[in-house]
Residue, then its C-alpha position, 0 to 999 in steps of 0.5 A: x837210847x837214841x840220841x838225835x843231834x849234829x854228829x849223826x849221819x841221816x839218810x832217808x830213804x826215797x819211796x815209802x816204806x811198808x811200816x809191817x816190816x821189821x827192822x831186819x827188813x828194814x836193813x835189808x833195804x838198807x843193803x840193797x841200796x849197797x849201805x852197810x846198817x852196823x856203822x852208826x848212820x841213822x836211817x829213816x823210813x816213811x809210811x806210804x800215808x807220811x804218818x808213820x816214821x821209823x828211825x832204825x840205829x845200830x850203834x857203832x860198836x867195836x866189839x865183834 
């Protein structure tokens, strides 16, 4: 579950985001901006149209 607080790092991406892609795509934006997706951050993707949010998470985990 995600939980949305103070201890989470938010980072929002700056142009708009095709909502068709999945969160693999979405990750791989992630990336391409030279960010790593396993850490814990939170990141969030906006709809061209600003009505649609997605708010991709993996949780940290010490398990490999």
């Amino acid at each position: 579950m995600l939980s949305l607080n103070e201890d989470n790092q938010y980072l929002l991406s700056s142009t708009p985001t095709d909502m068709r892609v999945g969160v693999n795509g979405m990750y791989g934006k992630v990336r391409q901006a030279g960010l790593d997706p396993t850490y814990g951050k939170v990141f969030v993707f906006v709809g061209k149209g600003r009505r649609l949010m997605k708010l991709p998470r993996r949780p940290f985990s010490n398990l490999t």
